[in-house]
Structures are given as structure tokens and as C-alpha cells.
matplotlib code that plots the C-alpha trace (Angstrom):
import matplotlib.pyplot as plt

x = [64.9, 64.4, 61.1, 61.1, 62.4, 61.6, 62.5, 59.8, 59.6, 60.4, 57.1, 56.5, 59.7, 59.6, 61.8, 62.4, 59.4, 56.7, 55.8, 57.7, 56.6, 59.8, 58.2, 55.6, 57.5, 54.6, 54.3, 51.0, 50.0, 53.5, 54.6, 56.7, 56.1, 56.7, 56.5, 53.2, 51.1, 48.4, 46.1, 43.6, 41.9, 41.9, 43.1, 45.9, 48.1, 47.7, 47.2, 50.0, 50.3, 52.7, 52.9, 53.1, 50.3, 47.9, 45.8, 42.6, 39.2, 36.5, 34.3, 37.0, 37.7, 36.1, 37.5, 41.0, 40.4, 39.2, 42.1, 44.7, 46.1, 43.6, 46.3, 46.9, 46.4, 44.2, 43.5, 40.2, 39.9, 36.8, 35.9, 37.2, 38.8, 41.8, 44.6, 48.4, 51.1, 54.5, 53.8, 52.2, 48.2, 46.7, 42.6, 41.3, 38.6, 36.1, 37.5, 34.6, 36.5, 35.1, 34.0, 35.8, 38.3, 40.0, 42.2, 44.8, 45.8, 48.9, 49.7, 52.7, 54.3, 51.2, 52.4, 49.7, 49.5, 46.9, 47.5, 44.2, 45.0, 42.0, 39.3, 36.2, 33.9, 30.8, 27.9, 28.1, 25.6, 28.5, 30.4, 30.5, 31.2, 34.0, 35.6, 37.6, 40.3, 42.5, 45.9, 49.5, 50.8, 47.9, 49.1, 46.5, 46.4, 46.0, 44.5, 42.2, 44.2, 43.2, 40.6, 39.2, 38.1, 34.7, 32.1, 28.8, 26.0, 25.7, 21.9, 22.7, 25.3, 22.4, 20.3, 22.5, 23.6, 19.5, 18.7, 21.6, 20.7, 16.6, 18.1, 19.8, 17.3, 15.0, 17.9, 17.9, 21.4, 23.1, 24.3, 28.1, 29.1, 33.1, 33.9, 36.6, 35.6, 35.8, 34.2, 33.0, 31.1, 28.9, 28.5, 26.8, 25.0, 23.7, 22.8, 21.1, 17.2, 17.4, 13.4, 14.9, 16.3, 18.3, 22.0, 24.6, 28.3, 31.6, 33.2, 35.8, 32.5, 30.4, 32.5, 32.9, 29.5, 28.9, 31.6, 29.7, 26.2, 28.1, 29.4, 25.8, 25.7, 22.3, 22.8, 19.7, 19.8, 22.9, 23.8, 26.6, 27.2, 29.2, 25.8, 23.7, 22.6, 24.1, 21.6, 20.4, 19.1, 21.4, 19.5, 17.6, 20.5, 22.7, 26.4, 28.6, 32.6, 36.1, 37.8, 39.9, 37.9, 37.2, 37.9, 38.9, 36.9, 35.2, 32.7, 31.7, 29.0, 27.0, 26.0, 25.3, 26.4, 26.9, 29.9, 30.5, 33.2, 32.1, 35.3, 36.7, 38.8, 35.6, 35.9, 38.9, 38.0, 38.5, 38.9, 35.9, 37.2, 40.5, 39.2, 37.0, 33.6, 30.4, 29.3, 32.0, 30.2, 32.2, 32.1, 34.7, 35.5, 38.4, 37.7, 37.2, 39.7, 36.7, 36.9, 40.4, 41.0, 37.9, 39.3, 42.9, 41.1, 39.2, 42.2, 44.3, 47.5, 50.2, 52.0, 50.2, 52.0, 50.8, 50.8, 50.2, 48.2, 48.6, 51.1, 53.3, 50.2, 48.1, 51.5, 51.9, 48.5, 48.6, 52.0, 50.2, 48.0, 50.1, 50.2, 53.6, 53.0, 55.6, 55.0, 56.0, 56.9, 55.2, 54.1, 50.0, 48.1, 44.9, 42.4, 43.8, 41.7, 42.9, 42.4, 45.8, 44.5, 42.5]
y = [65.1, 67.8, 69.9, 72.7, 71.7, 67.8, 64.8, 63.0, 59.5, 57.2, 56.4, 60.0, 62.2, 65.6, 65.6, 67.9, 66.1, 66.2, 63.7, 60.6, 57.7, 55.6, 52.0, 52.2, 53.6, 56.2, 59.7, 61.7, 64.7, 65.4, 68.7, 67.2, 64.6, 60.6, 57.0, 56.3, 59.6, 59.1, 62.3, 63.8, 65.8, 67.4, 70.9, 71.6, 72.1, 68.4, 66.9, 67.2, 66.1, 64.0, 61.0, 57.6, 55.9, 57.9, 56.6, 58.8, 58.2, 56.7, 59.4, 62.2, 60.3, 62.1, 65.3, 63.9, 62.6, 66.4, 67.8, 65.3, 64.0, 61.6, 58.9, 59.6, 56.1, 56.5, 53.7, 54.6, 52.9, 53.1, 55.4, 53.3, 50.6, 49.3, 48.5, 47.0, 48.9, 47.6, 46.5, 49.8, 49.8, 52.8, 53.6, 56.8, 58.8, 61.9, 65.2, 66.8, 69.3, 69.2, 65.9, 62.9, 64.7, 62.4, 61.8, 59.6, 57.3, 55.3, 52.3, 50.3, 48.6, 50.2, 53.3, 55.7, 58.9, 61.0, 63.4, 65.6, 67.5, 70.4, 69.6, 71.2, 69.9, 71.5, 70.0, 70.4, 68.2, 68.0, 66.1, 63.5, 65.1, 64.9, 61.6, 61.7, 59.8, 58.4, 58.4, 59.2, 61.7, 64.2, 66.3, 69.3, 72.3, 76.3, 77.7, 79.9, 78.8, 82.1, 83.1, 85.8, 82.6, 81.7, 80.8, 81.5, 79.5, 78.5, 79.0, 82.7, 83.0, 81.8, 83.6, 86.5, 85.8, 85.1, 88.6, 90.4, 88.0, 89.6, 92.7, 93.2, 91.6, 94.6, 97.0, 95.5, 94.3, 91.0, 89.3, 87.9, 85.8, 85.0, 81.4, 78.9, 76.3, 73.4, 73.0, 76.0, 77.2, 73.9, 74.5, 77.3, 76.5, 74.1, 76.3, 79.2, 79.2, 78.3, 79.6, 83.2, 83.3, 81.2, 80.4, 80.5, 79.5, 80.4, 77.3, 76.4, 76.1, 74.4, 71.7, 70.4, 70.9, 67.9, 66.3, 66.4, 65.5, 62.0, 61.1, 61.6, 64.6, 66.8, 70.2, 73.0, 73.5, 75.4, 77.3, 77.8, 81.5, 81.5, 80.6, 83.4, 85.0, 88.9, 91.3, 89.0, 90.7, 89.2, 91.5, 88.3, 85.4, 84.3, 84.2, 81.9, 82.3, 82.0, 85.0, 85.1, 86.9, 89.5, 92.8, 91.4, 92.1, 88.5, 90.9, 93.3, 90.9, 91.6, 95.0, 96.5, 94.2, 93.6, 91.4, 89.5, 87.0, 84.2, 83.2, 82.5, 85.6, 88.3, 87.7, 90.4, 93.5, 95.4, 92.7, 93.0, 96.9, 95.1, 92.7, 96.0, 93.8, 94.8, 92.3, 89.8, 86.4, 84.0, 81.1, 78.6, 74.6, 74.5, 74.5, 77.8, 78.0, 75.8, 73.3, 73.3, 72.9, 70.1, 67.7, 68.2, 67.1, 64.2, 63.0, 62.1, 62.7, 62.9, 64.7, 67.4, 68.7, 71.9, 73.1, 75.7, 78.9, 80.3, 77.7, 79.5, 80.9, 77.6, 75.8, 78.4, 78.0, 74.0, 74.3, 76.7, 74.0, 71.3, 69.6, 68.4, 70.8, 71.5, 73.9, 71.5, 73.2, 72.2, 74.0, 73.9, 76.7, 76.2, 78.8, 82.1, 84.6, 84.0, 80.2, 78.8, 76.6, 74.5]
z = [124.1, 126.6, 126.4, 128.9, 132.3, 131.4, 129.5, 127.5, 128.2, 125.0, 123.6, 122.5, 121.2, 119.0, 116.1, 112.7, 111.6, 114.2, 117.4, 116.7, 118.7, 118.3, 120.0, 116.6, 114.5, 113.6, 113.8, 115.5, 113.1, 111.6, 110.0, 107.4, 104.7, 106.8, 106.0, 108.6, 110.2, 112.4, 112.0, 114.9, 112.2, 108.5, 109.3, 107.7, 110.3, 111.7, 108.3, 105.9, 102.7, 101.3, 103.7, 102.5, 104.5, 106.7, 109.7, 111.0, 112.1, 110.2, 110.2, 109.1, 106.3, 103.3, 104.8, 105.3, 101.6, 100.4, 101.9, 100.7, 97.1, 95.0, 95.0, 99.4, 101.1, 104.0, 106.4, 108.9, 112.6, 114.4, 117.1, 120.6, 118.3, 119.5, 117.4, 118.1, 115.6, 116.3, 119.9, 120.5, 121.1, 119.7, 119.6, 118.2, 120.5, 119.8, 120.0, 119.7, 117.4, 114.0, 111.8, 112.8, 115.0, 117.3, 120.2, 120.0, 122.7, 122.8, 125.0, 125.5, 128.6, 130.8, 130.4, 128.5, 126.8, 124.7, 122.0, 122.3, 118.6, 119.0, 121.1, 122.4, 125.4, 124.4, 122.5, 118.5, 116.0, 113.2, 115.3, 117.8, 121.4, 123.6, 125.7, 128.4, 128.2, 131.9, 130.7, 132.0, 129.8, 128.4, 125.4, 125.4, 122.8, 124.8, 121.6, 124.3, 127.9, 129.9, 131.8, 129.8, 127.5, 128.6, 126.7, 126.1, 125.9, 122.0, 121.7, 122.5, 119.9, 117.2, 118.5, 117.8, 114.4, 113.4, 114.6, 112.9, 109.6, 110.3, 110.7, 107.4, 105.6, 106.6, 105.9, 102.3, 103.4, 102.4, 105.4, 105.3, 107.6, 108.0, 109.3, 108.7, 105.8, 108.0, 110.9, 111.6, 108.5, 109.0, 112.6, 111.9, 108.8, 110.7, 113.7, 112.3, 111.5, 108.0, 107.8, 107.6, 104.1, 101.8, 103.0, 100.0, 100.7, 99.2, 96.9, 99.3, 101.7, 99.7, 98.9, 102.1, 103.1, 100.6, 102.3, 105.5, 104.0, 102.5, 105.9, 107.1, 108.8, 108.5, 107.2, 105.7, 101.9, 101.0, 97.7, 95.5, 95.0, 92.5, 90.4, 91.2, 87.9, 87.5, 89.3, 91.8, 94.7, 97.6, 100.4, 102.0, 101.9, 104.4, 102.6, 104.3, 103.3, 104.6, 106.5, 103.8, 101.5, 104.4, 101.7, 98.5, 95.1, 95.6, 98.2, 95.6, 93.6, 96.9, 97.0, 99.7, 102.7, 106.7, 107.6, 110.7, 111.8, 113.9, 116.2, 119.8, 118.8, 118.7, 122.6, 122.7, 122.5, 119.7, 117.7, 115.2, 114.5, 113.5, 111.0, 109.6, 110.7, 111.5, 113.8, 116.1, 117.2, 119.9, 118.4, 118.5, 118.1, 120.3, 124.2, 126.4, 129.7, 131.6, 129.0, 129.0, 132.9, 133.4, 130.1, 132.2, 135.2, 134.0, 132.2, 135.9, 133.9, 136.2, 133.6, 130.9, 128.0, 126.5, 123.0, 120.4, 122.1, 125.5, 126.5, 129.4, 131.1, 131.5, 132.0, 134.8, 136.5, 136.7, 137.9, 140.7, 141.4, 141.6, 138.3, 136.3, 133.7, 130.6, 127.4, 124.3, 120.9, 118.0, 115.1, 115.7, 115.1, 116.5, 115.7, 113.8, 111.6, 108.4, 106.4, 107.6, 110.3, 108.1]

ax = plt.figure().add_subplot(projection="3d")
ax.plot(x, y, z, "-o")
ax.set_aspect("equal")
plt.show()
């Protein structure tokens, strides 16, 4: 099937249901319901429902299992376990996205080729970090492929959010902090100085925070807020919720409030005056263009595939510098501003 200006080689193809690797007979993160899905990660837009047997890293289990029907079989592999489907090795590697995100790598007939799903290449205690893989073929995501996407150190980012959190606290304002329920909301619960106040989450937050504290990952007391007596006096809590309720009457229980969004996005400007914020953080679990250019490069793909994001422009630039470079269409979303993503 032709992609761009090139063929793909047989062992991955794209059809109507997603990357079809024909030597297996498996699919990698398909968009449509299949017989056997191999899944990066539980974000909804690489974890569909409806397939008959799914295959995904141990430790993204309980999320894949959250997100998923109760009845959904799901088979785990380990981290750098290698396993033969249909002639067709295939080991599962840290992402570094959120919990239990993986890279896929696929071997057959010495040729190799990884499906990256999302990835990020700096340091996150939710999640196991980053691993280069040396493959052939490197399928990479462009959720944040140009220049203007650099980011900054974390510890300044919390240190941000803490003194915004201080600040509305002595304002008598409740602090609202928008983040995607998976991934990112625990990222950040588990980033922020939990001494300040007590941090309270939306439902859809909560319940994967429980999720993460069964697969062993540490987080600070959290609170459900949908239990908070009428009256209560919100002005010293951290609320932690999805974008989606950004506006709607869910807000109004709060009082008097300050709202910030934490994202890769808030690096644009004018971004937080779009979403009607007080306060934009840059924050984000996929990589920045750094990250993005130094997991290419510690790959050695001769050939790199690029996906949902800024596709043409970082297809463009390794083209400039030499690289077999190709856009591929798929229908990721990588990181958006509203709950679709997860």
C-alpha cells in the first residue's frame, strides 16, 4: 500500500482497520473492532473496544481493563519479553508515556520495526521511562514536531503550579486545575507539594488514581469531590478534573475559583485566553521537538514513519537532513484539549 512517496514493506500495512501486520496476523492499536490488537497504551485513541483478544503491557493492565468491557480478554507480556506470534517476534518496551505505555517491536526475517504509540523521553515517577529501541523501520508520533516545542524543566512547572495553588489559597480562591484523566492528572497529583492543601479530583480522576495505586504506583491522599458536604469551603484545596468540564455547571459547587490547564498546548500563545483560563502550565506526556529528534536518532532507523501531529513539517526537516522520512495516516490524536485522547 503506498504511504506518501513509499511503499511499506510487508510486515507492517495500513488498512480500514488500523496497522495490520499480515506475517502475525495481528493488528498494532487498531481503530476498529479486530480478532487480535496489540495495544501501546489505554488512551482511547490506541485502545479500542470491541476486539476479541487484546495484548498490552503488564503494567497498563488495570488501565487497559478500566477503559475496556468487564468481559474484554486481555493477555499482559512483560516489559523486554520476547514473544513469537505466528513466526513474528514481538517484545513490548517503555514508552515513557503514561502507566504501562509501551513500544512495540516487531521482528521477522531480520528485518525490524517499532511502533512508538505516544512517547516522552523525560523523567516521570508514574511511569517507567523511555528505551531506545535499534530498529529498521521507526513509527514515531509528531503530537509537538516543531521547534517552538521545547520544554521546560518539570521542577519549574511545579514549582509554578504550587505557587499559583499558595496564591489562591490566600485570595480565598479554590484552585482548578484542568488535566487529562489519565496520565496527566496523576502526573501532577503526584508532582505538586501535597503539604499545601488537600487535593480533591473529579470522578473520572479519581477512579483511575486507584487504578494507579493497585499497580503500585505512589500517589498523595486524593479526595473524591463529589462527597464534599454543601457549604464546604473549597478556598484551600487543589481540584484536579478533566478539561472537559472547563465552563459547565459541574464548576459552580466551587465558588469563587482560579482555573488553569496544564498542557504541551499552553506553550502557544494565546492559548490559555482561548480555553477562558486563568493560568496555562506546559506540561505534557508526549515528547517536545528535542525529544522527538534524539529518540529518531537513537533508534538508527533507516526508514521513520511519522504520525498524528505535525507530520509534514518534521517529515520535511529529516528529509533535510538526510533521513527516509514518510508522513503515514492514521487516525491518532495525540494530545488535544478536550477528553478525546484518552
Amino acid at each position: 500500500m503506498e504511504i506518501g512517496a513509499i511503499s511499506l514493506p510487508p510486515l507492517l500495512q495500513v488498512t480500514a482497520h488500523g496497522l495490520f501486520c499480515a506475517r502475525g496476523n495481528f493488528y498494532v492499536d487498531p481503530w476498529n473492532a479486530v480478532d487480535r490488537a496489540l495495544i501501546t497504551h489505554a488512551h482511547s485513541d490506541h485502545a479500542r473496544w470491541g476486539c476479541r483478544n487484546y495484548l498490552t503491557a503488564a503494567p497498563g493492565a488495570g488501565l487497559l481493563r478500566a477503559r475496556l468491557l468487564p468481559e474484554a480478554s486481555i493477555e499482559t507480556i512483560e516489559y523486554g519479553e520476547s514473544r513469537n506470534i505466528d513466526g513474528v517476534n514481538v517484545a513490548f518496551y517503555p514508552a515513557g508515556h503514561v502507566l504501562g505505555s509501551a513500544q512495540i517491536r516487531l521482528e521477522s526475517d531480520g528485518e525490524v520495526w517499532v511502533v512508538s504509540g505516544d512517547y516522552k523521553t523525560t523523567p516521570d515517577r508514574t511511569c517507567a521511562p523511555f528505551e531506545a529501541i535499534r530498529c529498521h523501520t521507526f513509527i514515531t508520533e509528531s503530537t509537538f514536531g516543531l521547534p517552538i516545542y521545547r520544554w521546560v524543566p518539570q521542577a519549574e512547572t511545579f514549582s509554578e503550579i504550587n505557587t499559583w495553588w499558595r496564591a489562591n489559597q490566600e485570595a480565598g480562591r479554590a484552585s482548578v486545575l484542568f488535566a487529562y484523566s489519565l496520565g496527566k492528572a496523576q502526573r501532577l497529583i503526584a508532582g505538586v507539594d501535597a503539604s499545601i492543601g488537600p487535593i480533591y479530583c473529579h470522578g473520572a480522576v479519581q477512579k483511575l488514581n486507584e487504578v494507579y495505586r493497585a499497580s503500585g504506583i505512589e500517589l498523595p491522599e486524593t479526595l473524591y469531590s463529589g462527597e464534599s458536604e454543601s457549604g464546604f469551603d473549597w478556598s484551600k484545596s487543589l481540584i484536579v478534573a478533566p478539561p472537559s468540564c472547563n465552563g459547565t455547571p459541574w464548576m459552580r459547587k466551587f465558588g469563587d475559583v482560579s482555573t488553569a490547564f496544564a498542557s504541551g498546548w499552553m506553550r502557544l500563545r494565546g492559548a490559555r485566553r482561548r480555553e477562558s483560563l486563568d493560568r496555562g502550565f506546559v506540561l505534557s506526556d508526549h515528547a517536545d521537538w528535542t525529544g522527538l529528534l534524539s529518540a529518531i536518532e537513537a533508534t538508527g532507523a533507516e526508514q521513520v514513519l511519522v504520525t498524528h501531529g505535525y507530520r509534514a513539517q518534521l517529515v520535511r526537516w529529516l528529509q533535510e537532513h538526510g533521513r527516509n522520512a514518510c508522513a503515514l495516516e492514521t487516525r491518532y490524536e495525540g494530545e488535544t484539549n478536550t477528553e478525546a485522547a484518552e
